[in-house]
C-alpha positions as CSV (number, residue, x, y, z in Angstrom):
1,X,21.4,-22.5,12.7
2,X,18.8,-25.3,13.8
3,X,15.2,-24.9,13.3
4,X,12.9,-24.6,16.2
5,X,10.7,-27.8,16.3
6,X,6.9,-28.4,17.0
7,X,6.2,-29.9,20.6
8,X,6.7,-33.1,21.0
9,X,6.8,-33.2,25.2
10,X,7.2,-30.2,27.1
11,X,10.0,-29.6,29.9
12,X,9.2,-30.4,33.3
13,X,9.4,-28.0,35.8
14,X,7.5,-27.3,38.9
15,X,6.3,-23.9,38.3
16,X,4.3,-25.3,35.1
17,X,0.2,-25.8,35.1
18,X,-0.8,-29.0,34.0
19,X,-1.5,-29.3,30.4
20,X,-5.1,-30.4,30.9
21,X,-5.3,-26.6,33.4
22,X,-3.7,-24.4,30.5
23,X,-5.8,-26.5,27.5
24,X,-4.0,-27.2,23.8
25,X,-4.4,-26.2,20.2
26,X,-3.0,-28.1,17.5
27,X,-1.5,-25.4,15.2
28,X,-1.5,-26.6,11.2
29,X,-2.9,-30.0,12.4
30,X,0.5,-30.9,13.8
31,X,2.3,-28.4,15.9
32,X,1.0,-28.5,19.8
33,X,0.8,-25.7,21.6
34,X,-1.2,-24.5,25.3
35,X,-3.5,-21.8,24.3
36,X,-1.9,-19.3,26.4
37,X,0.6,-17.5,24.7
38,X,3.0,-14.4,25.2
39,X,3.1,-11.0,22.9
40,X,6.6,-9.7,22.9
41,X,5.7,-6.2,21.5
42,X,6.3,-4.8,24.7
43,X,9.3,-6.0,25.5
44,X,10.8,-3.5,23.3
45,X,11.5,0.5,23.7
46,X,8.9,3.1,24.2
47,X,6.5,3.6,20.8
48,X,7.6,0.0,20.2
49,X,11.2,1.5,19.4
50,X,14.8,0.5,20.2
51,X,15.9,-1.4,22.8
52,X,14.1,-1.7,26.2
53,X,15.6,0.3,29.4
54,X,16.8,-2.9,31.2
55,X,17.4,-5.4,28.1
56,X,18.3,-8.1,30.8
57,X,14.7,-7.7,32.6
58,X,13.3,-8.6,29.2
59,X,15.2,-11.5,28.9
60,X,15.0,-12.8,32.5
61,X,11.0,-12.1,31.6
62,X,10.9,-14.3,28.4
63,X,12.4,-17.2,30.7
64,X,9.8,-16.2,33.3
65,X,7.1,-16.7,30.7
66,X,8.4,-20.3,29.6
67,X,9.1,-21.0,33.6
68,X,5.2,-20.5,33.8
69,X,3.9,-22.7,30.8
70,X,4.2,-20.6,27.8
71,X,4.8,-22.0,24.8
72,X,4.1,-19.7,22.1
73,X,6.1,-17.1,21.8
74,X,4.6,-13.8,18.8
75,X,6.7,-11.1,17.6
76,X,7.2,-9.5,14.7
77,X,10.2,-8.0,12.8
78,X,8.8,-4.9,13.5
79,X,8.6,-4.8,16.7
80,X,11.9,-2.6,17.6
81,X,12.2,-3.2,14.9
82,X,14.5,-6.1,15.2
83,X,14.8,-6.2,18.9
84,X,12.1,-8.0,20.2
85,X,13.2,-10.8,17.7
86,X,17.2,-10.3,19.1
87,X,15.6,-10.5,22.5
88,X,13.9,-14.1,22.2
89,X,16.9,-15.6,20.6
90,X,19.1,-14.1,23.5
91,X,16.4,-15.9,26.3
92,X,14.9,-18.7,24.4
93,X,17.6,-20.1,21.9
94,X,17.3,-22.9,20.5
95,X,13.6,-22.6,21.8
96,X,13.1,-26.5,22.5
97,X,9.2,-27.1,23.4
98,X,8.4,-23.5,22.1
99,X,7.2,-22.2,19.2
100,X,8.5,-18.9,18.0
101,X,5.7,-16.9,15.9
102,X,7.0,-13.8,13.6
103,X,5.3,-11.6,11.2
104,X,6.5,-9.2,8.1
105,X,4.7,-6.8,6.3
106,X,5.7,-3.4,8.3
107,X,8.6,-1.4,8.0
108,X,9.5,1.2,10.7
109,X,10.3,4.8,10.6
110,X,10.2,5.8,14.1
111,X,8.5,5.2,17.6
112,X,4.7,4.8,17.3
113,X,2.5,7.5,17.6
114,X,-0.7,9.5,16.0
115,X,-1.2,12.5,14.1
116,X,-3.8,15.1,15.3
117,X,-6.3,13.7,12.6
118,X,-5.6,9.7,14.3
119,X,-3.2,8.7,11.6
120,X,-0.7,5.8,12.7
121,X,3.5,7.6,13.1
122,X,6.0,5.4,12.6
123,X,4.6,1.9,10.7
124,X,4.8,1.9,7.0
125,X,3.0,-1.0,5.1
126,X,5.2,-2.9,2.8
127,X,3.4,-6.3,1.7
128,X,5.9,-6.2,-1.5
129,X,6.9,-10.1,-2.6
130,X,10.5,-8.7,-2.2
131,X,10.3,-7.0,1.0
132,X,8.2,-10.1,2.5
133,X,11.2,-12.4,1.2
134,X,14.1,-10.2,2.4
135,X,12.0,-9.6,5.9
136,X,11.2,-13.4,6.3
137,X,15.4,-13.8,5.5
138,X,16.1,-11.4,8.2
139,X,14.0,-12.6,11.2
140,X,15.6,-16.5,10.0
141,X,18.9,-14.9,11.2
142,X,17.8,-12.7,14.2
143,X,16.3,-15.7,15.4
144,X,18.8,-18.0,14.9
145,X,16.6,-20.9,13.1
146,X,16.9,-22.3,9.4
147,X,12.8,-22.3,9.8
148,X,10.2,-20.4,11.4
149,X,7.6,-22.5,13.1
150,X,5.1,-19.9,12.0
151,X,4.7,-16.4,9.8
152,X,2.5,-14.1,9.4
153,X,1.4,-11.4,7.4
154,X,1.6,-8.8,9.7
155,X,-1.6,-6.6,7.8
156,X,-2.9,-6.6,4.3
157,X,-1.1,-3.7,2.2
158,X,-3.6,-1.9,0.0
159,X,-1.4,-1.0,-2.7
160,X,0.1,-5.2,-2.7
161,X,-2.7,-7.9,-4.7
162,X,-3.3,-10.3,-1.3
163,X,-2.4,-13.2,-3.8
164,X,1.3,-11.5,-4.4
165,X,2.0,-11.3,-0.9
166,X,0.8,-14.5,0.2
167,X,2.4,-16.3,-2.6
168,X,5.6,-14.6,-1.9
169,X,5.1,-16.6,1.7
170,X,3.8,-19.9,-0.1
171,X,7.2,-19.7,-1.9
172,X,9.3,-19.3,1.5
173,X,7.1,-22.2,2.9
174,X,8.1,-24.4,-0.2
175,X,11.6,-23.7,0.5
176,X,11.2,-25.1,3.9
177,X,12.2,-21.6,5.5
178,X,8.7,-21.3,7.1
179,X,6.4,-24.3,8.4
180,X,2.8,-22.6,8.8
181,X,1.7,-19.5,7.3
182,X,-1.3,-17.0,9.4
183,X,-2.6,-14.0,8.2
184,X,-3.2,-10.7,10.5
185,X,-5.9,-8.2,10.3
186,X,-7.8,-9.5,7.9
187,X,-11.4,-9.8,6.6
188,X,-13.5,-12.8,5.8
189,X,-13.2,-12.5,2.1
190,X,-9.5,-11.9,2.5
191,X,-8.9,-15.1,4.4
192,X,-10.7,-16.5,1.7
193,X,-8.1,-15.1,-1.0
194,X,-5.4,-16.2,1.5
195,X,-6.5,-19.8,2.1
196,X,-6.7,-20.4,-2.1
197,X,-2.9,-19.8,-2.1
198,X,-1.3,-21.8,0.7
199,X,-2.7,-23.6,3.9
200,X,-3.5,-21.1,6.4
201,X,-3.1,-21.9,10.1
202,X,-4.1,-18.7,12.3
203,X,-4.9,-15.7,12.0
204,X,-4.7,-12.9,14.5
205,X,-6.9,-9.9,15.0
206,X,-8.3,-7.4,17.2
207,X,-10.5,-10.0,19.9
208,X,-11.7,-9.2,23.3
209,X,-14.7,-8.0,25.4
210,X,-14.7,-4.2,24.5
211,X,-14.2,-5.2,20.6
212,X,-16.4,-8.9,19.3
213,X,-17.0,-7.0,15.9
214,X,-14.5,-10.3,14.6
215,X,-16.7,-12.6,15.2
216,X,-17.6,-13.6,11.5
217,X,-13.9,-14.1,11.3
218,X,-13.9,-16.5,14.3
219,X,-16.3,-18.8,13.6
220,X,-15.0,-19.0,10.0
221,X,-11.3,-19.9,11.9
222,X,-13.2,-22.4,13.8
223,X,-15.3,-24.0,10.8
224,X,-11.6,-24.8,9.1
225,X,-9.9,-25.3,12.0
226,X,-7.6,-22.4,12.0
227,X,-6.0,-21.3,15.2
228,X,-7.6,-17.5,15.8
229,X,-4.7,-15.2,18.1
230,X,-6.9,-12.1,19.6
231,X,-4.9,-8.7,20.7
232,X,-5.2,-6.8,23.0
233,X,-7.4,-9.7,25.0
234,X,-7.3,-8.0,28.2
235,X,-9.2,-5.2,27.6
236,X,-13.0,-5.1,29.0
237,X,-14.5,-1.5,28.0
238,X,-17.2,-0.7,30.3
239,X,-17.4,-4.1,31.4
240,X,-14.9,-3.9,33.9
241,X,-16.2,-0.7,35.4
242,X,-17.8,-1.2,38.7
243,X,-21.0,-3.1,38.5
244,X,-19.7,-4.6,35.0
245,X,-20.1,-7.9,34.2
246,X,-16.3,-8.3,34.2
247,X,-16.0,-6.4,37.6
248,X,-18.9,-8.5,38.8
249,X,-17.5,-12.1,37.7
250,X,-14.1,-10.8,38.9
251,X,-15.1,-9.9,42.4
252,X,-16.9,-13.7,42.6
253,X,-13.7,-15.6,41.5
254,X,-11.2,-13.4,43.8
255,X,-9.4,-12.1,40.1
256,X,-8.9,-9.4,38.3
257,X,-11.2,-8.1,35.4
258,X,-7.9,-8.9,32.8
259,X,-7.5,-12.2,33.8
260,X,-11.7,-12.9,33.8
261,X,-11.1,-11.2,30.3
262,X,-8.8,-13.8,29.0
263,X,-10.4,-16.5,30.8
264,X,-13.7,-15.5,29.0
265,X,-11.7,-15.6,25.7
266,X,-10.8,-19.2,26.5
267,X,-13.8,-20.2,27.1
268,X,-15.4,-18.4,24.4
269,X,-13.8,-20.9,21.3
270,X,-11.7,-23.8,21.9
271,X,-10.1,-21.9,18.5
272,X,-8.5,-19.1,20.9
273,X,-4.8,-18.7,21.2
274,X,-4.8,-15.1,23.3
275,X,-1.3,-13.7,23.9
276,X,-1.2,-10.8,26.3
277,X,2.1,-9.0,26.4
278,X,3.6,-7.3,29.3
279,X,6.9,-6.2,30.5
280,X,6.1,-6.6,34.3
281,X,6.9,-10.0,35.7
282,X,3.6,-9.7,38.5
283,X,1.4,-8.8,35.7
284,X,2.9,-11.8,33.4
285,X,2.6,-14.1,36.4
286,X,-1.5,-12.7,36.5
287,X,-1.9,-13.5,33.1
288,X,-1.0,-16.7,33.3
289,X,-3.2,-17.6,36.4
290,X,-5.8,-16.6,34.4
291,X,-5.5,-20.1,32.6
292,X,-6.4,-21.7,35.7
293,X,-9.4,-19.8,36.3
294,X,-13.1,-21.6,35.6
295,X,-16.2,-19.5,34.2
296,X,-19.3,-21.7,34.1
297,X,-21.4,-21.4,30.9
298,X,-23.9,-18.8,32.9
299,X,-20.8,-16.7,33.2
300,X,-19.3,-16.9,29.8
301,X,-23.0,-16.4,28.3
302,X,-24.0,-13.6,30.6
303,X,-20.5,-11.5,29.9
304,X,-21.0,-12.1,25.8
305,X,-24.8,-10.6,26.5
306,X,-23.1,-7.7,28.4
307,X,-20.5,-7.3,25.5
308,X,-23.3,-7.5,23.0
């Protein structure tokens, strides 16, 4: 296996943006990525289950995504599970210019879904030392790497001390089977625990115009220079509705209201790596324009007013 390295020079092709278009974040102080990045949750079956209908679509898409400028690639073991993993290695391998982002912390016991009263079907938290180590072993051989460029906690588990299963990732990273460790959904105070244990380099949470309740968390990313990945970016809430600021900054710039959404993100914190996910190779090739697109400071203040 050979480990996936950070960017040093990117490939060359003429369907790429111009670095100084897509803009860069410098991921643990050394690994270079453009802020634009692709989910690969959806690249899997429905619920997040088993294989995809057309697993050479997904594959042609993952390519697609590189074609176009991307250069971080998230997943997760449980995405599948296994399969979204399986899928990067089978398009990307051996991922030169890219960095390949996974997470552990989930185990799967059937397609996603809710319960009448809300409650989340088919994810089971597991942030166990011994399930994080034998996860963490797992996505090194799905991916095909003797180190991953980045991994992540995938969420906090309740009934797991933080400081057991971030020290159970410290440990991996001492091995040299991990090079930068993020945390996912988690709280100021629990960043906090996380950073006294290891170096923390991102951390990814629920970020975008219909949801800025993060925002403590943000500007604590930014004050340590920790990269800050925001799901589900494209969504707007109201804001895209007709007469929305999002519809209304939209109709000026000739785009949609998802690419002014991650274009608003972008602008929002040099800190911002957002990584919509798709499996449609239009609206991946939309997502990516949205790099390209230029709100003034009127229009990024006036759409954070409107979000409130």
């Amino acid at each position: 296996m050979t480990p996936s390295r950070p960017i040093t020079s990117s490939p060359s092709t003429s369907a790429r943006p111009s670095t100084d278009a897509m803009t860069t974040f410098t991921i643990g102080g050394e690994t270079v990525v453009r802020r634009l990045g692709f989910g690969a949750m959806r690249i899997t079956g429905e619920g997040t289950w088993g294989p995809p209908t057309d697993p050479g679509a997904a594959v042609a898409l993952l390519r697609h995504a590189v074609e176009l400028g991307v250069e971080l690639i998230d997943t997760a073991d449980a995405y599948g599970p296994n399969v979204s993993e399986e899928l990067i290695a089978a398009a990307l391998y051996p991922y030169d210019g890219l960095v390949i982002a996974t997470k552990g912390g989930y185990e799967r016991t059937g397609p996603s879904g809710r319960s009448d009263d809300g409650e989340l079907l088919g994810w089971s938290l597991n942030g166990r030392p011994e399930h994080l180590r034998a996860a963490c072993e797992g996505s090194l051989r799905r991916l095909k790497v003797d180190r991953i460029d980045l991994y992540q906690l995938h969420w906090p588990d309740p009934d797991v001390p933080l400081e057991e299963s971030i020290g159970a990732i410290a440990e991996l990273r001492q091995e040299g089977k991990i090079l930068h460790v993020g945390v996912c959904n988690v709280t100021v105070e629990q960043l906090a625990v996380a950073r006294s244990v290891v170096e923390i380099a991102t951390v990814q949470s629920p970020f975008n115009l219909a949801d800025t309740s993060r925002a403590d968390l943000l500007a604590e990313c930014e004050a340590h220079g920790i990269g800050f990945i925001p799901y589900r970016p494209l969504q707007g809430g109201k804001l895209a509705d007709a007469g929305g600021a999002l519809a209304a900054a939209a109709k000026r710039h000739d785009a949609t209201p998802g690419q002014v959404a991650l274009a608003w993100l972008l602008a929002r914190s040099p800190a911002i790596l957002p990584i919509p996910g798709t499996a449609s190779a239009a609206h991946l090739e939309e997502n990516i324009a949205a790099a390209s697109l230029c709100l003034d400071d009127n229009e990024v203040l006036a759409i954070a007013s409107a979000a409130g």
